[in-house]
N, C-alpha and C positions, 0 to 999 in steps of 0.2 A: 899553482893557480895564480898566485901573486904575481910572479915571473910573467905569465900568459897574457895578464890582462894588462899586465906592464907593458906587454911589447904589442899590445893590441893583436893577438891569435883569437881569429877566427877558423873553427872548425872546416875542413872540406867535405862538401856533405855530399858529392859523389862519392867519396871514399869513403864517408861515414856508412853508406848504403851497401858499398859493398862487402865491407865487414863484418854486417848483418846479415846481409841477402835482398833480396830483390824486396824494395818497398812499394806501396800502393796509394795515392791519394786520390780522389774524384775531386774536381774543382769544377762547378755550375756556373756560365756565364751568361746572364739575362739580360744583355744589353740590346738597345732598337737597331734594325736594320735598317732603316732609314732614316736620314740622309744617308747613304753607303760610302759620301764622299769624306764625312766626319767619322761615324760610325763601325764604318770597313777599316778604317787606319785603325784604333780602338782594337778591330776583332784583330787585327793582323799583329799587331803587338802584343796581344796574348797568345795567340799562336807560338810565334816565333820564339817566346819563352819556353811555352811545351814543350818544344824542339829542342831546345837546352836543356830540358831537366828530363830526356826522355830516361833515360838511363837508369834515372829514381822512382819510376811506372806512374809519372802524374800524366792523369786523364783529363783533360779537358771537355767538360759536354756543352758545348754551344746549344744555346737552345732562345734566341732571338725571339723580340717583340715587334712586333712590324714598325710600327714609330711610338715614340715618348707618349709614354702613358697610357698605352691602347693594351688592354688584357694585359697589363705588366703582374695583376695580383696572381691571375689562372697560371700565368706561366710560373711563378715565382712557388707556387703551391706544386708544379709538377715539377721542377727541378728542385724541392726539397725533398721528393719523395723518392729520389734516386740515391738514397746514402753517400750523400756527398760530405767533405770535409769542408769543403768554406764555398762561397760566394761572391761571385762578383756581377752587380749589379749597378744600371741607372735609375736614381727615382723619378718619374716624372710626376705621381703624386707623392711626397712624401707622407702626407697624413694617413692616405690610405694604405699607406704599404708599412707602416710604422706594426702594426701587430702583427704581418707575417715576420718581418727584419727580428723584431724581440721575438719571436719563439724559434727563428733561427738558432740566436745567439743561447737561448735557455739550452739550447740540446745541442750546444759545442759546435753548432757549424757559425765558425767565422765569417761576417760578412762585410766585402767592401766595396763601398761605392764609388763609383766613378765616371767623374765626368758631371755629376751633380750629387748635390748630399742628400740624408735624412738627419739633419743633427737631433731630432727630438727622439730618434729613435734610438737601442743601443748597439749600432752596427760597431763593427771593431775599427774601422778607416775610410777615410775617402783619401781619393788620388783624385785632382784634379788641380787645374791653375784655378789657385785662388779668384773665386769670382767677383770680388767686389775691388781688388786691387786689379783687374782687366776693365774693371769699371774709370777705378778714379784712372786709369794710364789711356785710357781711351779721351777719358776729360782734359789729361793735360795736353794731349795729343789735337785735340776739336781747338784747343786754347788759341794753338799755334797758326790755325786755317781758318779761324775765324776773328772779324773783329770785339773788341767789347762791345757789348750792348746789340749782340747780337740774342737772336730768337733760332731753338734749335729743339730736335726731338730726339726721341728714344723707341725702334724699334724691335720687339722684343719676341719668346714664342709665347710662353704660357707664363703668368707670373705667379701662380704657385707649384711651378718650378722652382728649387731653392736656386739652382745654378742661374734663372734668369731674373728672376728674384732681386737677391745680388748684385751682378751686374747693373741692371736699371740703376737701386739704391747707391752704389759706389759712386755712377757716373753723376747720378741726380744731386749727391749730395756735394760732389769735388768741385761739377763744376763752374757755380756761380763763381768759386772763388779763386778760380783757374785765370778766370776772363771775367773782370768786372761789369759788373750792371747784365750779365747777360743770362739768359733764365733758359729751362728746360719747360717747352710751353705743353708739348704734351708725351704722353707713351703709351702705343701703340702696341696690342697684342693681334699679333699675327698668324697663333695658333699653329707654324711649322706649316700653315697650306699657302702656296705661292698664288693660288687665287687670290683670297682672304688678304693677304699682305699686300698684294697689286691693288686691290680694287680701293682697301684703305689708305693707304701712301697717297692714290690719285688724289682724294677726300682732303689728307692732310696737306698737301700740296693747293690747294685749292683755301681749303681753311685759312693758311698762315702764307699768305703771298709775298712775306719778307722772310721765310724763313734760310739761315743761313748751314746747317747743317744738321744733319741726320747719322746718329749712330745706329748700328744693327749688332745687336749683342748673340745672334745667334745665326748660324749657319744659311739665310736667308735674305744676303745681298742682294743678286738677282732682280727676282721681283721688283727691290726698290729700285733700282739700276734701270728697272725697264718704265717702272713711273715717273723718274726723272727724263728721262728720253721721252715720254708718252708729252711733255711737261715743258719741255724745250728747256730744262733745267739742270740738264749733264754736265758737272764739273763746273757749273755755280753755285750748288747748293752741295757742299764737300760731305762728304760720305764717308764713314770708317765702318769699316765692319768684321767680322771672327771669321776665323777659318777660313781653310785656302784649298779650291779645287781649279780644275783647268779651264773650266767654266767662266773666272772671274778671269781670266786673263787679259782680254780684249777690256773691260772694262777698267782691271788698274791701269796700263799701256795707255789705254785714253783718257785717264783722270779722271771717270767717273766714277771711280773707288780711287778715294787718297790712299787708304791706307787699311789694314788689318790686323784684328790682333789675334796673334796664333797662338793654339792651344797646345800643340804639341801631344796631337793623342793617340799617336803611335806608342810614346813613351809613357803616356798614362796607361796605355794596355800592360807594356813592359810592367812597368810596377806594381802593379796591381794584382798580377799572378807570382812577380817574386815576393811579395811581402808574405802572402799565403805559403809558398810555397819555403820559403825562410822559417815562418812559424810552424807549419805541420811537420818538418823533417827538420830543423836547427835548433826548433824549441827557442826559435827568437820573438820577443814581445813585441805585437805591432803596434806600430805609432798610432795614435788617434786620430794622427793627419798626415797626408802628405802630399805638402802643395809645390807645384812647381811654377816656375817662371814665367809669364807671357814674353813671346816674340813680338816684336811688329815690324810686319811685311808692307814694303813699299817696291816701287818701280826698281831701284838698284839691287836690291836682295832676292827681288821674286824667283829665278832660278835657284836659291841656296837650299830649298826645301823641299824636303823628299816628296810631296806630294807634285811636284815638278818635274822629279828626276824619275818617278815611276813612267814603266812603258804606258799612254793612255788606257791602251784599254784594262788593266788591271785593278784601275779604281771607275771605270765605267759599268751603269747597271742599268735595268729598266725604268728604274725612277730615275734616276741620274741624267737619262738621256733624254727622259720626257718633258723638256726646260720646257717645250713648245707647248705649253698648258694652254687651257680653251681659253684666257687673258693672254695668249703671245701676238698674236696676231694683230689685236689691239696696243699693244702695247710696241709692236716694232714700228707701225706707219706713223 
């Protein structure tokens, strides 16, 4: 054993399986189905792990919430009732999902979140990029596109969201001191509807008629893309914003999105079913965290990432393709 841990041996847990026999795990994924263009990367990286570990009989039951925080507790109550060994979930309330997450954990099913946390509750992990460092790098990033003593906002989903939460406070707090004398004037919750986010953008565009730049910490560029335009304001007022679908393209290309910061949640799905599945069959301890790196996407890089290089229609859906929301019309002339 001395020797093993000396030379860093880890077990082969297909082999380990077959010298037992055929093993069995259920693993419950309760993440939002929409946006399908953040969300789908998300399911598709858990998938393609199942696929790897088919051999060890882990089961994956998908069993989606239509968007962040909508019936996440009913669904979370019907994929515990399925004898599953662990969990993988987004909180969109955490407070309210904190007593189903703790009686998870009392009765051995591991749970991890991803993509947003419940720290107060006792889930075994989150996978996700660290959200408040996507904050302060988006601040140093505004630093660079704006001048000092500029006036700038924060557009957000829900901010008892931890993951948007976060974010906001990272950004709010870096970056006075990124770009002197220059303030975060206000933040914007946009509740994930591109109405609601249009109609308010227009509002704060109108509010602060010097403002010099607008972050979007959440999957919901777009809309402000289209009240900058509505605004005669495109690629004067710089724009950074999260995640990356084909959507935005015409908008980075034309400088009305400087830039993005990508989350990488393909590979948050990846981990997020190995870490379960490491522990239920390796008897490996999971981390309490595990955070990964933000990207940021600009004009020279936008093709290096798989959300590019998929065939379109594969990350295409019915909400996906309904950009043309009852605000599009107004917001194209």
């Amino acid at each position: 054993m001395q020797i093993a841990k000396h030379a860093g041996y880890t077990p082969n847990l297909a082999a380990r399986m077959l010298s037992v026999g055929r093993a069995n795990a259920r693993i419950g994924v309760c993440i939002p189905r929409e946006p399908h263009t953040f969300y789908g990367q998300i399911r598709d990286g858990i998938l393609e792990e199942e696929r790897r570990y088919g051999p060890l009989g882990v089961e994956v039951l998908y069993c989606p919430v239509d968007r962040l925080g909508v019936r996440e507790a009913q669904r979370l109550k019907e994929v515990m009732a399925k004898d599953v060994q662990g969990l993988i979930l987004t909180p969109g309330d955490p407070t309210h999902l904190k007593p189903l997450i703790d009686e998870a954990e009392q009765k051995n099913i591991r749970v991890i979140c991803v993509a947003s946390d419940a720290p107060s509750s006792a889930r075994s992990s989150v996978v996700c990029v660290e959200p408040a460092v996507s904050g302060r790098l988006a601040a140093e990033l505004m630093s660079w596109l704006v001048p000092s003593g500029s006036e700038v906002a924060v557009v957000t989903g829900m901010l008892h969201t931890e993951d948007h939460l976060k974010k906001t406070e990272g950004f709010s707090d870096a970056f006075p001191g990124y770009c002197p004398g220059s303030k975060v004037v206000e933040v914007v919750e946009g509740f994930l509807d591109s109405d609601v986010t249009f109609q308010k953008c227009l509002a704060l565009l109108k509010k602060f008629p010097s403002l010099a730049g607008i972050y979007v910490n959440v999957g919901h560029s777009i809309p402000v893309c289209y009240a900058l335009n509505a605004r005669q304001l495109a690629g004067k007022v710089r724009l950074i914003g999260t995640d990356l679908f084909r959507e935005m393209v015409p908008f980075l290309e034309k400088g009305t999105i400087s830039a993005c910061i990508y989350q990488r949640p393909y590979v948050q799905g990846q981990w997020a079913l190995r870490l379960l599945v490491d522990h239920v069959f390796g008897g490996r301890p999971i981390p309490s965290s595990h955070y990964l790196s933000p990207n940021i996407v600009m004009r020279s890089n936008l093709y290096h990432f798989r959300e590019m290089r998929q065939p379109r229609d594969a990350e295409l859906s019915p909400v996906t393709t309904r950009l043309a929301w009852p605000g599009h019309a107004l917001a194209s002339r």
